[in-house]
C-alpha positions in Angstrom: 8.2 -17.5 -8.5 4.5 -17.5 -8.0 2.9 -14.5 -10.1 0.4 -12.1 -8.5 -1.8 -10.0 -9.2 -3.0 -6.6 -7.0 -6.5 -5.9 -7.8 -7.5 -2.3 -6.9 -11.9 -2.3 -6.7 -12.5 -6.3 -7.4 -15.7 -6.2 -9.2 -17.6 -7.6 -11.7 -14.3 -7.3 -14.3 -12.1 -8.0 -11.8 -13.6 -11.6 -11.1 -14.0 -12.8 -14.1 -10.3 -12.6 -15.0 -9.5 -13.9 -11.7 -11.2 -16.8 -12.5 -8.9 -17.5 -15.5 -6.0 -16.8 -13.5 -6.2 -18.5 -10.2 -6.8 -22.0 -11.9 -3.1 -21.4 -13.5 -1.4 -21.0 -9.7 -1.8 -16.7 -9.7 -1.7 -15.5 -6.3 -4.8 -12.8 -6.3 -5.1 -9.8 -4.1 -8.7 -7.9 -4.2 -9.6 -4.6 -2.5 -13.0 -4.2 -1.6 -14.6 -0.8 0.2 -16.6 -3.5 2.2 -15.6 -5.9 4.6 -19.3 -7.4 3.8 -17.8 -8.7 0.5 -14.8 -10.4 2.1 -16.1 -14.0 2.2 -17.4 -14.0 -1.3 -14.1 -13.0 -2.8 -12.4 -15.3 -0.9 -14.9 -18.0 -2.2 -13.6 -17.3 -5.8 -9.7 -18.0 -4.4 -9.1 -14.5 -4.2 -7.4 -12.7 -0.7 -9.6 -9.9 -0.1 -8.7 -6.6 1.6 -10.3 -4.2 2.9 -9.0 -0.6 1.2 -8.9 2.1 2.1 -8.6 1.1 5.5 -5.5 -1.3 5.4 -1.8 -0.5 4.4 -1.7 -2.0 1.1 1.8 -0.3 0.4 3.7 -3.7 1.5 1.5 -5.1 -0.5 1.9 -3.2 -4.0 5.7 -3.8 -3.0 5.4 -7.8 -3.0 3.5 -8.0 -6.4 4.2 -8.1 -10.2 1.2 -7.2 -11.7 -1.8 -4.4 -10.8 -5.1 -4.5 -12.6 -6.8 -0.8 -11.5 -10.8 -0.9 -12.4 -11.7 2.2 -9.6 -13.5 4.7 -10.9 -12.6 7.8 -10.3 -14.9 10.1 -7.5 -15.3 13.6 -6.5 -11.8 13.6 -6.0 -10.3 12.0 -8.8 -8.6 8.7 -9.2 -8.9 7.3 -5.6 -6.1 4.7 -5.9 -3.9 7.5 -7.4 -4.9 10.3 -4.4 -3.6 7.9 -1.9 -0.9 5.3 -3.5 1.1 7.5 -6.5 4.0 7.5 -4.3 4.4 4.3 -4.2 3.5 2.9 -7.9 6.3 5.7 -9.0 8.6 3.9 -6.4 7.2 0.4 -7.4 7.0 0.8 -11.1 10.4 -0.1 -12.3 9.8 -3.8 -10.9 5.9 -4.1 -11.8 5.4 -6.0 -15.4 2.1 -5.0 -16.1 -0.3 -2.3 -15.1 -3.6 -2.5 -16.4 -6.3 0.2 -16.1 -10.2 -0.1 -16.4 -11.2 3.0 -18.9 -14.4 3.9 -20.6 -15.2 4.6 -24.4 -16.9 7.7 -22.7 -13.8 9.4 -23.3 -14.5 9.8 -27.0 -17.5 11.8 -26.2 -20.2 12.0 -28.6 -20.2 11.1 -32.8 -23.5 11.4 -33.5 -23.5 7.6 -34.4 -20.1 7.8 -36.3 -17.3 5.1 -35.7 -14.5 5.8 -33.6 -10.9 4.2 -32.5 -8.1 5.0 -30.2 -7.1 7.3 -32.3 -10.0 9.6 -32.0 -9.8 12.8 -30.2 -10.7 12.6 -26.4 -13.7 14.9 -25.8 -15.8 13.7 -23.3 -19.7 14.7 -23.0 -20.1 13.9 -19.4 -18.7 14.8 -16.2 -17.8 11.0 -15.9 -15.7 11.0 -19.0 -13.8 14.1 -18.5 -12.9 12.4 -14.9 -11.7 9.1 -17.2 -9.6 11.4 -19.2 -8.0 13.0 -16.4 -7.0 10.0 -14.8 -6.2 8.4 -18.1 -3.3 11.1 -18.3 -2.4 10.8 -14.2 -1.2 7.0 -15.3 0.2 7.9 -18.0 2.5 10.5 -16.3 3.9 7.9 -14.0 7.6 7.0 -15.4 8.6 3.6 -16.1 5.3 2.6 -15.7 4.2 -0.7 -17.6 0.7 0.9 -18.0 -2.0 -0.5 -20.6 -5.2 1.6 -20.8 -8.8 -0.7 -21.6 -11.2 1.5 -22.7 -14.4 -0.6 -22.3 -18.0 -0.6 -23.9 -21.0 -1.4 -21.7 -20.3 -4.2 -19.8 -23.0 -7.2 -19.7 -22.7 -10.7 -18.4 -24.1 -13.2 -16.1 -26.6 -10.7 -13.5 -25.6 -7.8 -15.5 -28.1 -7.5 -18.3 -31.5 -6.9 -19.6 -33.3 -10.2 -18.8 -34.4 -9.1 -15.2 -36.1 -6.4 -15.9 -38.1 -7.4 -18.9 -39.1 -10.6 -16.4 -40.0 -8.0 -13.9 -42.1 -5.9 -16.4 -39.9 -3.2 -15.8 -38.0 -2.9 -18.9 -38.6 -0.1 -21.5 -37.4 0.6 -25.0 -36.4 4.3 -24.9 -36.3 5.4 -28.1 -33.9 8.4 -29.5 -33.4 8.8 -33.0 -29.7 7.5 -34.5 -29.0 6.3 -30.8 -26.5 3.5 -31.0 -23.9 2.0 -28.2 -21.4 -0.4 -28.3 -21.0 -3.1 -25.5 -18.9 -6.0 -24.4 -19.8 -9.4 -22.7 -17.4 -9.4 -19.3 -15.4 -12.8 -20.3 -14.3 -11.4 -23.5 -12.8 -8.6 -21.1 -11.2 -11.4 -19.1 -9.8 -12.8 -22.3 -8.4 -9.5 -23.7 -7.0 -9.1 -20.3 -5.2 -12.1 -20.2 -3.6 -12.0 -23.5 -2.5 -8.7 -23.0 -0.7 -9.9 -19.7 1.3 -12.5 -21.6 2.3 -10.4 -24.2 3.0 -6.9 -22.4 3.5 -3.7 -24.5 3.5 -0.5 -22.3 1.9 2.1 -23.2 -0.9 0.7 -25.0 -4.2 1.5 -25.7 -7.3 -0.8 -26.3 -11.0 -0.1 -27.3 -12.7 -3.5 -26.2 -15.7 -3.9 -27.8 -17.9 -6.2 -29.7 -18.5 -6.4 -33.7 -22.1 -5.0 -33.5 -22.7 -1.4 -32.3 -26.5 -1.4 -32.1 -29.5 0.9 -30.7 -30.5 0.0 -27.5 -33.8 -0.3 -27.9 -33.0 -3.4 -30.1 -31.4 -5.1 -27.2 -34.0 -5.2 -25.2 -36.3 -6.4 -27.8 -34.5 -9.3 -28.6 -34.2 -10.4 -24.6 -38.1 -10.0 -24.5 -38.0 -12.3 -27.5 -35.6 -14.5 -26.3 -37.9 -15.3 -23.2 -40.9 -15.0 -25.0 -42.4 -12.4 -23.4 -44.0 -9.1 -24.5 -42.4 -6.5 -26.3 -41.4 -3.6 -23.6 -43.3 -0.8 -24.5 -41.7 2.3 -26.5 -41.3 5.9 -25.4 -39.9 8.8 -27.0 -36.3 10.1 -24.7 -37.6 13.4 -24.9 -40.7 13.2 -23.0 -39.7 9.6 -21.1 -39.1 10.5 -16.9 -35.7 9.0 -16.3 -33.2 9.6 -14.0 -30.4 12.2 -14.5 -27.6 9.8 -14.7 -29.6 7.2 -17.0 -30.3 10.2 -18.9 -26.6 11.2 -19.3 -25.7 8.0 -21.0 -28.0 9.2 -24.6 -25.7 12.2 -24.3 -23.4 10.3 -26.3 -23.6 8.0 -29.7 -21.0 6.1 -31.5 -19.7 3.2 -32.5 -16.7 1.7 -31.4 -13.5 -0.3 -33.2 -11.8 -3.2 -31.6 -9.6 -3.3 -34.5 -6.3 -3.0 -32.9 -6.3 -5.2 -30.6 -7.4 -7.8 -32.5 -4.1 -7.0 -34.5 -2.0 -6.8 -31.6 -2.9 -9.9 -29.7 -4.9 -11.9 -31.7 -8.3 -11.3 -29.8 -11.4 -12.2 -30.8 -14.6 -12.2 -29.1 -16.2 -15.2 -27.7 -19.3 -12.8 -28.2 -19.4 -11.1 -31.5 -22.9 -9.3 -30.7 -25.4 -9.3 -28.1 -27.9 -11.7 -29.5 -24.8 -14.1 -28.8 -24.3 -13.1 -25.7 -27.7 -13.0 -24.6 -28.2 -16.3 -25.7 -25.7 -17.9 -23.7 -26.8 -16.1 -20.5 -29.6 -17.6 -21.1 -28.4 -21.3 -21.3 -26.7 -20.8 -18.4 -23.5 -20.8 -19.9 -22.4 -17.2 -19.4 
């Protein structure tokens, strides 16, 4: 029997594991909010639907695997407020659930490391939203849920080199500020591996080795192009945006120890000077 996948929010994650899994004869089923998007996704090999807007319960019903990666809104957990019914009713069949966290869970460590084991206490409105949804899977019996709690995500068209071209970029500066990030395809791969060897009720930090300031970050893409270093500016007195501003609420550094241990992952990018670099050549 053909194996399928139910994508709830296709996006930028999404894809790239798609594009691991349709080469191996995976049927792929994307949601997208706009039928604008429609054709693209199909490109890729993927059957896009439009959600909300169509029934997707017969749907769910025919399929044996669900990767969620919708963020939750003003209302919580949107693929939750409209389809819990029917992943309780479904979940008995399904062999692997997988859910699209954040490490903004953990809340803020003042720079200090932190694993799945770490208390949940979010600093932002965001994260508390992640928590509560977190727990909403969770509580749904029988189901073969595994919970990704992801760095910042980079990749090809996601990343600094833009706006350092564009004169744009800025290093904003905040003393002991440090994230952790991962390059998209080394979501893919921990993705995949974690569909071939299922273990419900799992939890995953995906991350890469390096935890670093990022200020440092872009600095290096400037080098890497060879253009000017971005200029510097103190957080406190820099004009940002409220939300950009909400993301220094929070500093830590995050372990990818256990999966690793559990199913053998390893990132293809170990830091972002490694990733950058190959966004760079073209390669990712």
């Amino acid at each position: 029997m053909k194996k399928t996948l139910l994508s709830f929010g296709h996006g930028f994650s999404a894809r790239a594991l798609a594009a691991r899994l349709v080469p191996q004869g995976w049927r792929i089923i994307g949601t997208t909010r706009s039928s604008e998007k429609c054709a693209g996704i199909a490109e890729t090999g993927v059957e896009p639907v439009v959600w909300p807007g169509t029934d997707i319960a017969p749907l769910l019903a025919g399929v044996d695997h669900v990767l969620l990666s919708a963020a939750p809104d003003g209302n919580g957990d949107p693929v939750l407020g409209a389809m819990r019914d029917h992943f309780v009713a479904a979940a008995p069949r399904l062999r692997w659930v997988g859910y699209l966290s954040t490490t903004g869970v953990y809340g803020d460590h003042q720079g200090d490391w932190v694993d799945e084991d770490t208390a949940l206490t979010p600093a932002t409105t965001r994260g508390q939203a992640r928590v509560e949804a977190e727990a909403a899977w969770r509580a749904i019996p029988d189901l073969p849920l595994h919970i990704f709690r992801l760095a910042g995500i980079y990749g090809p068209g996601r990343g600094p080199f833009a706006k350092v071209r564009a004169g744009t970029a800025r290093r904003i500066i905040k003393e002991g500020q440090v994230f952790s990030r991962i390059h998209v395809e080394d979501i893919a791969q921990a993705l995949e591996l974690s569909i071939v060897r299922p273990d419900p009720g799992a939890i995953y930090n995906l991350c890469d080795d390096d935890p670093a300031p990022p200020q440092d970050v872009i600095g290096h893409a400037a080098e890497l192009l060879g253009l000017p270093l971005p200029p510097a500016e103190d957080f406190e007195t820099a004009e940002m945006t409220p939300m950009a501003r909400s993301f220094y609420a929070e500093s830590k550094k995050v372990r990818n120890d256990r999966i690793k241990k559990a199913l053998g992952w390893q990132p293809q990018y170990a830091d972002y000077r490694s990733g950058l670099a190959a966004m760079l050549k073209g390669d990712n």
